[in-house]
DRENSEVEX-912695 format. One record per atom (N, C-alpha, C): y, z negated, x negated; residue in one letter. Coordinates in pm, whole numbers, plus 32768, in hexadecimal, padded with zeros to 4 digits. Atoms other than C-alpha are relative to their C-alpha. Example, Ala and Ser with C-alpha at 12.3 -4.5 7.8 and 13.67 -1.06 7.14 Angstrom:
! residues 2
7F8980007FA7A7E3E7CF47B32A807880007FA6A7F8980068052S7F967D367AA9S806D7FB7804DS
***
This chain:
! residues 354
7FE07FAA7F8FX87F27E03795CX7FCD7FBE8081X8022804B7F5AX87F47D677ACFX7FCA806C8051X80547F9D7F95X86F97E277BB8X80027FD98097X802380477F8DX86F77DEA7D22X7F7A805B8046X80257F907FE1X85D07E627DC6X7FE27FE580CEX800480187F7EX85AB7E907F28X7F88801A8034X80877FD17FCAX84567E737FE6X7FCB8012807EX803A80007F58X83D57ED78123X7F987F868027X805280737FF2X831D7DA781CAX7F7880248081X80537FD57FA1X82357E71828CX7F7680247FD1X805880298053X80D17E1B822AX7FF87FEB7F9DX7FF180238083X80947DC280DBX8016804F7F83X80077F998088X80677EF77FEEX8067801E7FACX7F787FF8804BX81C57F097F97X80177FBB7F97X7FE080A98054X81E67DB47F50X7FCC80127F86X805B80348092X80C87DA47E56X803280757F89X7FA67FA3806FX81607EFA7DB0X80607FC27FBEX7F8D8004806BX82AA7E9C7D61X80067F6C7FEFX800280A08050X820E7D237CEEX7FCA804B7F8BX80117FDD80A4X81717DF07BE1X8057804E7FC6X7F877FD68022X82987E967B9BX805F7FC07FE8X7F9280888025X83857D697B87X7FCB7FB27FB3X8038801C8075X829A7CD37AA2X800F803F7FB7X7FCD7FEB805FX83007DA879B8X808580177FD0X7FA97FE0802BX84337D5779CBX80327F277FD9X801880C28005X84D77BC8796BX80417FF780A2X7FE780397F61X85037AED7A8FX80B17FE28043X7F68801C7FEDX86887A967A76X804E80687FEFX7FE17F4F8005X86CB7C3B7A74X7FD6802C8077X802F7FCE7F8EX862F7C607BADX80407F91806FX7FE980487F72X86A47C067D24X7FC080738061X80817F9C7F9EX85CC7CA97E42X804B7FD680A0X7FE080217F64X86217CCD7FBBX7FA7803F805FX80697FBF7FC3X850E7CF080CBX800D7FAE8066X800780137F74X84947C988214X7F887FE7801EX8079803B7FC1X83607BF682C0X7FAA7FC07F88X80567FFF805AX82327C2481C7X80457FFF7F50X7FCC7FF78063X832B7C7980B5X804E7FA27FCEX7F89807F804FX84217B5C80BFX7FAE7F8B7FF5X805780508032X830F7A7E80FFX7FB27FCF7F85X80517FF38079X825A7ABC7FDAX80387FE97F80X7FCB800B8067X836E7AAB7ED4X80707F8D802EX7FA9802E800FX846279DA7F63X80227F5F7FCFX801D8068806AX83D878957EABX7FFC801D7F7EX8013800280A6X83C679247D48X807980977FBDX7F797FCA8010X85317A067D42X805A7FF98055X7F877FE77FB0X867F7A437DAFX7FDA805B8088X80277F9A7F9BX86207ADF7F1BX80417FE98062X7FBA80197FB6X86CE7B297FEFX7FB9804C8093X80257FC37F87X86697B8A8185X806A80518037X7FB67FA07FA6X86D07CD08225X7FA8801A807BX80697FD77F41X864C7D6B8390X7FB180567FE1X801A7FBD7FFEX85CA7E968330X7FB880158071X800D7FB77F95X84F87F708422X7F857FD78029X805D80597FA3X83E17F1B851BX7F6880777FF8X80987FB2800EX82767FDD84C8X7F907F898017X804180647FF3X81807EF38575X7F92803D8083X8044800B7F7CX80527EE48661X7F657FBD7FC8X807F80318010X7EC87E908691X7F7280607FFEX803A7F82800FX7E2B7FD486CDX801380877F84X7FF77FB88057X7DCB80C385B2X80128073801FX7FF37F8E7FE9X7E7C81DF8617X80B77FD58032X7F527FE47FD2X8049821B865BX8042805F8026X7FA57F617FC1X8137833A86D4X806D7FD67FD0X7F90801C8020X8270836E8663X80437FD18066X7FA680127F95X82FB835587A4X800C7F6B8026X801A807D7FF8X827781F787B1X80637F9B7F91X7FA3800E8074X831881BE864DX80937FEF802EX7F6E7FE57FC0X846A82488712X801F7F88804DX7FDF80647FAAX8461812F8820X80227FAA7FC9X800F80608016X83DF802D875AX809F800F7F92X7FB37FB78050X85398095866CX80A27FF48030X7F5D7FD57FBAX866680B9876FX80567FC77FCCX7F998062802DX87327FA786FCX80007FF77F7CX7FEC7FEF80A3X86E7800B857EX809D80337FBFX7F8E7FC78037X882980AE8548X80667F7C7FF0X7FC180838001X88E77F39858AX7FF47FE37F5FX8034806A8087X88047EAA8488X7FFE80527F6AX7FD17F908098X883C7FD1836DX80807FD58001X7F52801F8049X89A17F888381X7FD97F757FBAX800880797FF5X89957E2C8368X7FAB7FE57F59X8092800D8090X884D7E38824EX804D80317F75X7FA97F668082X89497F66816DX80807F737FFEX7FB6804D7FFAX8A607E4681A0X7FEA7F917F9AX8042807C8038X89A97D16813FX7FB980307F29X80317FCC808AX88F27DFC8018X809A800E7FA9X7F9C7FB2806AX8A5E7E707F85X80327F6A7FD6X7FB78075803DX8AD57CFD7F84X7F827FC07F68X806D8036804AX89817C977ED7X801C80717F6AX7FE47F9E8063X89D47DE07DCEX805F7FC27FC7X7F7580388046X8B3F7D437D84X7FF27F887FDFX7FEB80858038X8AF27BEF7D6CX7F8C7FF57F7BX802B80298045X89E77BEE7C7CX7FCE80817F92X7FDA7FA78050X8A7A7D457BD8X7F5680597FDFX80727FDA8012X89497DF47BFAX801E80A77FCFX80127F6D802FX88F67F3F7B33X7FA4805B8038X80407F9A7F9EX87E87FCD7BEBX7F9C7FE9805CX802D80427F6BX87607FC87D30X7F8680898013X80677FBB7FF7X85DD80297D5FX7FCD7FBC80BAX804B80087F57X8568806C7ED5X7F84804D8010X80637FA17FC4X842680CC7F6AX801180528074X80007FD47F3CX841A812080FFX80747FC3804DX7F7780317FEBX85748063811FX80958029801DX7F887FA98024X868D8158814DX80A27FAF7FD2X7F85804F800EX878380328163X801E7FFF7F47X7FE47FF98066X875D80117FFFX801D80787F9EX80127FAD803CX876681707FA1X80BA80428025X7F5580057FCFX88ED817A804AX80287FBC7FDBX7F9380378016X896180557FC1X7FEB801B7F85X7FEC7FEA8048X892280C07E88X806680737FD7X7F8B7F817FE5X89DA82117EC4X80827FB48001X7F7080327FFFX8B0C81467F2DX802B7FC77F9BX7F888082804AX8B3F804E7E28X7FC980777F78X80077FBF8099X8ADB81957D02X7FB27FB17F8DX8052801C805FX89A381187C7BX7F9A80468027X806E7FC67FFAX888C81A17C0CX7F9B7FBF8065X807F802E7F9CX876581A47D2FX7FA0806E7FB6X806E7FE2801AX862281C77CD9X7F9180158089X805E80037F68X8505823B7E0CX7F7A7FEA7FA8X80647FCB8009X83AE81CD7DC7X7F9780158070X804280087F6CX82DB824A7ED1X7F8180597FF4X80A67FA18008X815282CE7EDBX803380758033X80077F8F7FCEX81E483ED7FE4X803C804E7FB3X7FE07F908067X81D1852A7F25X80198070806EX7FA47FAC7FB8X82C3862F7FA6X7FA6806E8021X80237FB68025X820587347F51X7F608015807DX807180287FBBX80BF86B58001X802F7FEE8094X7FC680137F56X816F86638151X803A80808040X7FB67F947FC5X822587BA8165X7F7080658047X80877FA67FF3X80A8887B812CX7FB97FAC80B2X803F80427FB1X801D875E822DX808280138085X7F937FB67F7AX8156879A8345X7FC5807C804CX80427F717FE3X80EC8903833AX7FA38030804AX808B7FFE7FEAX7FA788E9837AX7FF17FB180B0X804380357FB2X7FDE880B84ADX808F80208078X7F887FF67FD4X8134886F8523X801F7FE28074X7FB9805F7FC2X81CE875C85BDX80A87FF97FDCX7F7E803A800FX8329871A85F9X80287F8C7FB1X801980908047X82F485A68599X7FD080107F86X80407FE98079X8256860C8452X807980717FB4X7F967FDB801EX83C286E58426X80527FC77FC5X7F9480677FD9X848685E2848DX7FF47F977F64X8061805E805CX83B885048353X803F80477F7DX7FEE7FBE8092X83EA861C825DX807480087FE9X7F4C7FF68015X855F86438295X802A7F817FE2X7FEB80958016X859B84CF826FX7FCF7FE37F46X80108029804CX84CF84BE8127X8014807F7F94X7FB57FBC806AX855A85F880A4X808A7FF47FC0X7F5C80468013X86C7858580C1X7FED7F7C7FB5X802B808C8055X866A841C8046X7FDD80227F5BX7FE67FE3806EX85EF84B97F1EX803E804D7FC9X7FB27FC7800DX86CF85A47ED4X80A37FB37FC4X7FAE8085800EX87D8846C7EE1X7FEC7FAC7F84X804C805C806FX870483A87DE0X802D80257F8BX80187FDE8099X8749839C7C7FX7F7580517FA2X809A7FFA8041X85F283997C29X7F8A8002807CX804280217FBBX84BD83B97D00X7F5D80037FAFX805E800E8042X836F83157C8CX7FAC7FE88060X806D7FD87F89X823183837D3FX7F8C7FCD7FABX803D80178016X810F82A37CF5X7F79806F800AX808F7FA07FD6X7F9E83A17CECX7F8E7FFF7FCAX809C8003801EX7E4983AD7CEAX7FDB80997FBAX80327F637FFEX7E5D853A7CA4X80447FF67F82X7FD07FCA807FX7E6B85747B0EX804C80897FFCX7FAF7F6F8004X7EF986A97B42X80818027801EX7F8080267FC8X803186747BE9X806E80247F9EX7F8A7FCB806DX818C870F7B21X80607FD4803DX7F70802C7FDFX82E9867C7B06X802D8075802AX7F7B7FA57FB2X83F7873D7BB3X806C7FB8802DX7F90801D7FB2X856687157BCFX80317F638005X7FFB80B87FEEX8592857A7C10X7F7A7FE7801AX809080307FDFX842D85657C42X7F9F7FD67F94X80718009807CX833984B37B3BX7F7A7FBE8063X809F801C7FD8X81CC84627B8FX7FA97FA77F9CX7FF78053808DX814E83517AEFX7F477FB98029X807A80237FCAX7FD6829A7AF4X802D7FA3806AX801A808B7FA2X7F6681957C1DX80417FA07FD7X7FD780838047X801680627C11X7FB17F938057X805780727FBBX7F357F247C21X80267FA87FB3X7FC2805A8045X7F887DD77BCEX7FA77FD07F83X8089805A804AX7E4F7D457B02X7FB980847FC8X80777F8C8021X7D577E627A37X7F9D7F727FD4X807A80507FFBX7BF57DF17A66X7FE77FB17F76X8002804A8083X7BCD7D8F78FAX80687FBA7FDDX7FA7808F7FDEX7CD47C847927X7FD87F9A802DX803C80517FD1X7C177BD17A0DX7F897FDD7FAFX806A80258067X7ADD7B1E79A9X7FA980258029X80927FA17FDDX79717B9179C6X7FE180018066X801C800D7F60X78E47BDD7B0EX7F917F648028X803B807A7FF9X78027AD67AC7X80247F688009X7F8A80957FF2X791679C17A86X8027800C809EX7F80800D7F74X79E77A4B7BBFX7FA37FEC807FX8059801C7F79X78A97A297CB1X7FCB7F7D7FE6X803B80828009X785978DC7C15X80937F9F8043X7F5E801A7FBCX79E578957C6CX801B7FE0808BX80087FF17F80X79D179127DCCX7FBA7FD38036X805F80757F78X78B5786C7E55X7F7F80788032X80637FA87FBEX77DA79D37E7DX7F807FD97FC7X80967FDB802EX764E79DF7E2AX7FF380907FE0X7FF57F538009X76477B5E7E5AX80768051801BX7F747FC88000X77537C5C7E59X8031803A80B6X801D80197F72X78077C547FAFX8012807C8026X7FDF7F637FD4X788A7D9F807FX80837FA98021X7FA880197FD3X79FC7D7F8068X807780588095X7FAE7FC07F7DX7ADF7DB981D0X80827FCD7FDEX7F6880268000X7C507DC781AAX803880798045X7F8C7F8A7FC0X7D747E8B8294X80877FD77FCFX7F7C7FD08025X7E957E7381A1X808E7F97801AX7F8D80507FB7X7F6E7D4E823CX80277FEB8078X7FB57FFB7FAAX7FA77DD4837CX7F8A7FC8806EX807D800E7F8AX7EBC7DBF84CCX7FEC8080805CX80357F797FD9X7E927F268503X7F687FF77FF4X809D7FC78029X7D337F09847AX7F9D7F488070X8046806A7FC3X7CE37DD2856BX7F5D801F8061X803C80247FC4X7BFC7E958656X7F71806D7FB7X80687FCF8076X7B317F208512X7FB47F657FEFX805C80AC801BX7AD27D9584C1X7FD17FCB807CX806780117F71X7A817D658612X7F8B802C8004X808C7FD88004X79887E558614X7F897FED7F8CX80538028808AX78FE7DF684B6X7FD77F8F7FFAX805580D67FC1X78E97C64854BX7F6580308031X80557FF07FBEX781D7D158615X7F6080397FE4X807F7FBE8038X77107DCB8571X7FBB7FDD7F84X8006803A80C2X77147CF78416X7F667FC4802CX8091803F8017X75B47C5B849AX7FBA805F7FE7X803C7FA77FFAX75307D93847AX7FC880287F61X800380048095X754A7D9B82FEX80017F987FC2X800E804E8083X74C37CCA81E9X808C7FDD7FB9X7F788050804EX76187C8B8176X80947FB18009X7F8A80327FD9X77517BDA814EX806E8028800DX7F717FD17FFBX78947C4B81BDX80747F9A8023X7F7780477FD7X79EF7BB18183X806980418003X7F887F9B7FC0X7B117C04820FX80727FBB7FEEX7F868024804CX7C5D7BD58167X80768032804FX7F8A7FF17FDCX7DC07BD781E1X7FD77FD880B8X7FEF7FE07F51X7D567B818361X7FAF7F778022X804280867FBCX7CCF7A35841CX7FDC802C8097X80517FE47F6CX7BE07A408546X7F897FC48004X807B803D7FD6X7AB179C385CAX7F67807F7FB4X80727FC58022X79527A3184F5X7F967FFB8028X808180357FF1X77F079F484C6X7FD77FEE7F88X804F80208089X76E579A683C9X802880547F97X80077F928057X77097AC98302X806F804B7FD3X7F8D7FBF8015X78A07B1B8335X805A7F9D7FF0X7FB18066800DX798A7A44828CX80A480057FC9X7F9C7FD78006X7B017A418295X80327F837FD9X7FC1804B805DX7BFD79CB818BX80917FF48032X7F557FC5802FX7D647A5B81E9X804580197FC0X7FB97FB08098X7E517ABD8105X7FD97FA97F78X804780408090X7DBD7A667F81X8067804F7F9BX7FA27FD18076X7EC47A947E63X7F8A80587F9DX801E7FD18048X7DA97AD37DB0X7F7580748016X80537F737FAFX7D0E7C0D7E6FX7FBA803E7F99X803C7FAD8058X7CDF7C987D42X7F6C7FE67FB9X809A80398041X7B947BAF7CCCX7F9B801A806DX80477FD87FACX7B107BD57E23X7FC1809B8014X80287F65800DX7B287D5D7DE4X7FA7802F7F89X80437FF38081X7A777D497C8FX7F587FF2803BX808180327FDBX794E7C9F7D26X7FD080478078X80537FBA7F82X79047D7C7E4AX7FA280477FF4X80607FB08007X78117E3B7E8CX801A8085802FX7FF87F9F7FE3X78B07F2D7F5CX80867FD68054X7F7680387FD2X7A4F7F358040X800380668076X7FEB7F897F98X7A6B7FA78195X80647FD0803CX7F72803C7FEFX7BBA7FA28229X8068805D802AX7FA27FB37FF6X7CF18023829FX807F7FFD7FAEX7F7B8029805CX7E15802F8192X802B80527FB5X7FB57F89802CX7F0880E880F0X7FD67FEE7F40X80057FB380C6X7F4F81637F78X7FD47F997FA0X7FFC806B807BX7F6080227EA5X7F737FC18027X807580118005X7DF97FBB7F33X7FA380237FE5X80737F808045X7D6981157EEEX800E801F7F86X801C800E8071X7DF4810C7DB4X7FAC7FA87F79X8077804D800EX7D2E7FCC7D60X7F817FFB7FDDX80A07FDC7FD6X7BF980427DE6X7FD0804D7FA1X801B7F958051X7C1C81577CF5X7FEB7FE17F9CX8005803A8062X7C6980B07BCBX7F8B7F6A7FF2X809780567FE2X7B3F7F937C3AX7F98804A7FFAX804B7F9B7FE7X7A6F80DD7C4EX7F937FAC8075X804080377F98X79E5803C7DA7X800B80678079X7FFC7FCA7F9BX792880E87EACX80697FE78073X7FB280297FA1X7A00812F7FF9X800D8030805BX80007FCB7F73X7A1A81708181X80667FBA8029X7F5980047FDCX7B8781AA8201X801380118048X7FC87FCE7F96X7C0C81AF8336X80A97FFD801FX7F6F7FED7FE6X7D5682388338X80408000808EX7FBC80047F80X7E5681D58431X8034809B804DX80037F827FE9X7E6782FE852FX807580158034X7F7580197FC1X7FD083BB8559X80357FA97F7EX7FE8802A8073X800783088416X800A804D7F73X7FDC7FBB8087X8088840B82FBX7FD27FC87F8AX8021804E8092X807D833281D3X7F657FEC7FFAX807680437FF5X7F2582A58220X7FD080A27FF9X805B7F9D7FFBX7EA8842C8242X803C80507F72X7FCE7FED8060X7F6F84918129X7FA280127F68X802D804B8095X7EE683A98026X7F6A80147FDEX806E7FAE8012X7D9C843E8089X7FA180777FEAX7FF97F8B8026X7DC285A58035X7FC080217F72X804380088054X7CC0860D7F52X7F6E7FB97FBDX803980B88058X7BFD84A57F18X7F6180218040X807280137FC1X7AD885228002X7F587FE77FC0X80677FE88074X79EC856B7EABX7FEB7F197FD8X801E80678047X7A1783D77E64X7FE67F818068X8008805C7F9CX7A4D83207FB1X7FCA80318091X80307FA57F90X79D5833C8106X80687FD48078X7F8580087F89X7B0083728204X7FD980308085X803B7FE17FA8X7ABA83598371X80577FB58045X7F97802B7FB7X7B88833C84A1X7FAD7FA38080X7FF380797FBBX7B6681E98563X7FC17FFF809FX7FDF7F9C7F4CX7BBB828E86D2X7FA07FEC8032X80577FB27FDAX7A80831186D4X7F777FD87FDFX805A8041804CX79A182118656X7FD27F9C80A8X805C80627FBCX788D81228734X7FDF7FC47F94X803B8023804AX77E0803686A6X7F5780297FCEX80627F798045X76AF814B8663X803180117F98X7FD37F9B8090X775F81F5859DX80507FA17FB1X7FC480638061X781680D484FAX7F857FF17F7CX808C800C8034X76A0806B846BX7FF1804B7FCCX7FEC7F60803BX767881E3842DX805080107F67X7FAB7FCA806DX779D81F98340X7FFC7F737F87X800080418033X777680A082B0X7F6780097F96X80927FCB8055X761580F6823FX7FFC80737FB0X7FCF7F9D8056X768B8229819CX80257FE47FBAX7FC980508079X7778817E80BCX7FE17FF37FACX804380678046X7690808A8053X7F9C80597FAAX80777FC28051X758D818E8011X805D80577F6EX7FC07FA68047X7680828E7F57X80707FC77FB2X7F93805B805DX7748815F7EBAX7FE4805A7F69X80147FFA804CX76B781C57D56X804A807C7FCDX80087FAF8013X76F983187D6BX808980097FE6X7F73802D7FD9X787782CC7DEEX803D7FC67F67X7FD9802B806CX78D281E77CBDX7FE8804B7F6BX80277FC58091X783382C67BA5X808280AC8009X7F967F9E7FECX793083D97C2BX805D7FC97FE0X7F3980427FFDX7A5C82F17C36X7FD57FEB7F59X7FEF80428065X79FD82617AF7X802A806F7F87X7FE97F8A803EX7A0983EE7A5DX80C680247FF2X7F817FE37FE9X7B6984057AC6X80517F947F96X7FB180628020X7BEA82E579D5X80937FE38040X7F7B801E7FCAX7CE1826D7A91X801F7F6D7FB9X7FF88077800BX7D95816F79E1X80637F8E802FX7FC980697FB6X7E9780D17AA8X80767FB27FC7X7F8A80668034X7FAF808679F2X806C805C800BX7F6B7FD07FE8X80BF81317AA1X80657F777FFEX7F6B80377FFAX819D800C7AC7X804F7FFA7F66X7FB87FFC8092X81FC8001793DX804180997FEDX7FB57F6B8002X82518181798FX805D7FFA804CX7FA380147FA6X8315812B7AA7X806F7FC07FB5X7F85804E8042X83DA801379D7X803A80497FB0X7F757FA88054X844C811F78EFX8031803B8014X7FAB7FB77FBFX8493820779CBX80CD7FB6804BX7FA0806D7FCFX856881047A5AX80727FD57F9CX7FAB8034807FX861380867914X802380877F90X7FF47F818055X866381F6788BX80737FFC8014X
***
């Protein structure tokens, strides 16, 4: 069965999802179509093809829809054009079903050419309607009507979650975290820090792909003399010091996350699912005006410590970083209660192949 899947190229979390999801599928069954971060990333090791998709970008941890709207105007061009390019890519290499995340292009050209589409997407309907409510915004309407119709459209819709409790409904299945690697895959923490080059376990900083979380590592350059320890900072290049050391993007994020000591950061679902399944302390700063990012944190307050950016000095940076560190123990022996084990994508692939 030929799959195409389509990926949003807007920071990384996607990406690394539906790579553990196409791993379970073979390589000459799959063709993928993405954009920036997404086509980059695959378009040496499959059939990939580049579309435009839509423009979610900046440097400050915080967005508006309205900002979204600008940055956007000329999106309607590039949906035709993307639904075009996708239906020829469907016919030529007879594809049976077409899995999209945050992509709509792919979720129309599947409609047209009468194949099964698949949605997998962390945003839970259910959770965004209660969270609208509560804050009642137009823009947070505008969000829900878009991803109620979208799924509604879908064949199937598969909602990655951290919340055991969660019930199918309708086209809706709920399936565990999907992560690419489970920790007992990798090798001992002791091998992977003899690997890496650490002495002691470092404090990992990552924002997800994008550079929303740029003027979080700024302030963490800044105050790292302050603490006995090491912090590296993944997915981002900049100027450090003794004590803060930056890699940029690492395929293999996942050994660096084994060996931490503790992850502070701004990033969406597929990082927090990670964290979870790593059972690693954590301090989050969700992008503000950012749904998904507040979303995916509904509930989590018992395991992580979520705190908005905005409103942060470097006082209180210190403040919350020393908290962490102190209440790391406490943090991981909770997550670790929750067994989370992380193998939604083999749920996904069957959902997919049903």
């Amino acid at each position: 069965m030929k799959t195409l899947f389509v990926v949003t190229g807007i920071g990384l979390g996607h990406t690394i999802r539906e790579e553990a999801i196409i791993n379970e599928f073979k390589k000459n069954e799959v063709v993928i179509a993405g954009f920036n971060n997404s086509y980059d990333y695959f378009k040496n090791s499959y059939k990939c093809y580049k579309i435009f998709g839509h423009k979610f970008y900046g440097y400050k941890p915080k967005t508006s829809y309205l900002k979204i709207f600008f940055e956007n105007l000329i999106y309607p061009i590039y949906l035709l054009i993307d639904i075009l390019l996708l239906c020829f890519i469907i016919f030529k290499y007879k594809i049976d079903v077409v899995v999209v995340d945050a992509e709509p292009c792919g979720l129309f050209a599947g409609k047209l050419t009468g194949r099964k589409t698949v949605i997998v997407y962390n945003l839970d309907l259910k959770k965004l309607v209660n969270y609208r409510k509560s804050k009642l915004s137009f823009g947070l309407l505008l969000v829900e009507v878009i991803v109620r119709v979208s799924y509604w459209l879908a064949d199937k819709v598969v909602i990655p979650m951290l919340d055991k409790n969660a019930k199918n409904y309708d086209n809706v299945s709920y399936v565990e975290p999907i992560i690419r690697i489970r920790p007992n895959k990798l090798g001992t923490k002791r091998e992977l820090m003899k690997k890496l080059g650490f002495k002691k376990e470092p404090i990992l900083v990552t924002i997800g792909g994008s550079k929303f979380g740029v003027p979080l590592v700024s302030g963490i350059v800044k105050i790292a003399k302050d603490f006995d320890e090491e912090f590296i900072v993944l997915g981002l290049r900049m100027g450090g010091n003794e004590n803060v050391r930056f890699y940029g993007f690492k395929k293999n994020f996942l050994e660096y996350l084994k060996v931490s000591k503790a992850v502070i950061g701004s990033f969406g679902h597929s990082t927090l699912s990670e964290i979870f399944v790593y059972d690693k302390a954590a301090l989050v700063f969700p992008i503000k005006g950012y749904v998904e990012h507040h979303l995916n944190l509904v509930s989590l307050n018992d395991y992580i410590r979520v705190r908005d950016f905005n409103n942060v000095n470097e006082y209180r940076l210190r403040l919350m970083i020393n908290a962490l560190l102190r209440d790391s123990g406490n943090l991981e022996r909770r997550m670790r209660k929750l067994n989370i084990r992380g193998n939604g994508a083999k749920e996904v692939a069957k959902l997919i192949l049903e």
